[in-house]
C-alpha positions, 0 to 999 in steps of 0.5 A: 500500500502506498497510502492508506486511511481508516477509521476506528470505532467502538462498533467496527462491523458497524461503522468502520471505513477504510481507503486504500491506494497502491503505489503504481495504481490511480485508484482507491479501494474504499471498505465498509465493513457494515455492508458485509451484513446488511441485506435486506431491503430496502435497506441494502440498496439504500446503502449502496445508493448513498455510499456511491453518491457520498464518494462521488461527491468528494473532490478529485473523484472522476468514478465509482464503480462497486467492486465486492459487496463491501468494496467501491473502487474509486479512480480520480484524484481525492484525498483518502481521508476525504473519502473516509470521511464520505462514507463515514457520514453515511454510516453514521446515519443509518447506524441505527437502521443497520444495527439490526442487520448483525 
Protein backbone atom coordinates (compact mmCIF):
# COMPACT_ATOMS: atom_id res chain seq x y z
CA UNK A 1 0.00 0.00 0.00
CA UNK A 2 1.24 3.30 -0.93
CA UNK A 3 -1.48 5.30 1.17
CA UNK A 4 -3.90 4.06 3.34
CA UNK A 5 -6.99 5.51 5.85
CA UNK A 6 -9.05 4.08 8.32
CA UNK A 7 -11.46 4.80 10.64
CA UNK A 8 -11.76 3.04 14.20
CA UNK A 9 -14.84 2.94 16.03
CA UNK A 10 -16.06 1.11 19.09
CA UNK A 11 -18.64 -0.52 16.52
CA UNK A 12 -16.03 -1.92 13.80
CA UNK A 13 -18.70 -4.07 11.84
CA UNK A 14 -20.93 -1.29 12.41
CA UNK A 15 -19.14 1.94 11.28
CA UNK A 16 -15.70 1.36 10.18
CA UNK A 17 -14.42 2.91 6.63
CA UNK A 18 -11.08 2.16 5.04
CA UNK A 19 -9.39 3.73 1.70
CA UNK A 20 -6.58 2.14 0.47
CA UNK A 21 -4.40 3.24 -2.83
CA UNK A 22 -1.45 1.33 -4.43
CA UNK A 23 1.72 2.76 -5.14
CA UNK A 24 1.62 2.44 -9.09
CA UNK A 25 -2.41 2.28 -9.16
CA UNK A 26 -4.59 5.53 -9.88
CA UNK A 27 -7.33 4.47 -7.73
CA UNK A 28 -8.55 3.82 -4.39
CA UNK A 29 -10.27 0.74 -2.75
CA UNK A 30 -12.80 2.09 -0.27
CA UNK A 31 -14.09 -0.67 2.53
CA UNK A 32 -17.01 -0.74 4.52
CA UNK A 33 -17.40 -3.17 6.60
CA UNK A 34 -21.23 -2.79 7.61
CA UNK A 35 -22.26 -3.88 4.37
CA UNK A 36 -20.93 -7.42 4.53
CA UNK A 37 -24.14 -7.62 6.85
CA UNK A 38 -26.84 -5.60 5.67
CA UNK A 39 -29.06 -7.36 3.10
CA UNK A 40 -32.28 -6.52 3.32
CA UNK A 41 -34.35 -4.38 1.54
CA UNK A 42 -34.95 -1.54 1.19
CA UNK A 43 -32.04 -1.03 3.13
CA UNK A 44 -29.04 -2.75 1.41
CA UNK A 45 -29.90 -0.71 -1.85
CA UNK A 46 -30.19 2.49 0.49
CA UNK A 47 -26.83 1.92 1.47
CA UNK A 48 -25.06 1.20 -1.89
CA UNK A 49 -27.08 4.30 -3.17
CA UNK A 50 -25.65 6.53 -0.77
CA UNK A 51 -22.41 5.30 -0.49
CA UNK A 52 -21.75 5.95 -4.46
CA UNK A 53 -23.11 9.14 -4.05
CA UNK A 54 -21.14 10.09 -0.95
CA UNK A 55 -17.95 9.17 -2.90
CA UNK A 56 -18.78 10.80 -5.93
CA UNK A 57 -19.23 13.82 -4.15
CA UNK A 58 -15.57 14.01 -2.74
CA UNK A 59 -13.49 16.35 -4.94
CA UNK A 60 -10.96 14.88 -7.15
CA UNK A 61 -13.35 11.63 -7.74
CA UNK A 62 -13.93 11.08 -11.74
CA UNK A 63 -15.65 7.29 -10.98
CA UNK A 64 -17.00 4.83 -8.78
CA UNK A 65 -17.89 1.56 -9.50
CA UNK A 66 -18.67 -1.48 -6.99
CA UNK A 67 -16.09 -3.65 -6.95
CA UNK A 68 -17.34 -6.53 -3.89
CA UNK A 69 -20.03 -6.27 -1.73
CA UNK A 70 -18.35 -4.30 0.60
CA UNK A 71 -15.86 -2.84 -1.80
CA UNK A 72 -16.00 0.68 -4.02
CA UNK A 73 -13.39 1.29 -6.49
CA UNK A 74 -12.52 4.92 -6.63
CA UNK A 75 -10.39 6.40 -9.74
CA UNK A 76 -9.54 10.15 -9.89
CA UNK A 77 -7.62 12.34 -7.81
CA UNK A 78 -9.44 12.54 -3.94
CA UNK A 79 -7.90 12.61 -0.87
CA UNK A 80 -8.29 9.31 1.16
CA UNK A 81 -9.08 10.85 4.31
CA UNK A 82 -11.95 12.53 2.35
CA UNK A 83 -13.28 9.73 1.11
CA UNK A 84 -13.18 8.03 4.51
CA UNK A 85 -14.86 10.82 5.79
CA UNK A 86 -17.61 10.41 2.90
CA UNK A 87 -18.76 7.22 3.79
CA UNK A 88 -18.37 7.77 7.43
CA UNK A 89 -21.13 10.19 7.48
CA UNK A 90 -23.43 7.57 5.75
CA UNK A 91 -22.92 5.06 8.09
CA UNK A 92 -23.49 7.36 10.97
CA UNK A 93 -26.64 7.88 9.60
CA UNK A 94 -28.14 4.91 9.29
CA UNK A 95 -26.45 3.30 12.09
CA UNK A 96 -29.32 2.70 13.91
CA UNK A 97 -31.06 1.24 10.80
CA UNK A 98 -28.36 -1.30 10.45
CA UNK A 99 -27.86 -2.05 13.80
CA UNK A 100 -30.45 -4.70 13.38
CA UNK A 101 -28.89 -6.27 10.04
CA UNK A 102 -25.98 -8.22 12.85
Amino acid sequence: MDEEWSRRTREPHLRAVSASRHRDGHWWWVGVDVMEFVRTEPLESELRRRIAEALAGVGGVTGVEEEDREVWTVTGTPAGRALVEAVAQVVDDLADRTRGAF
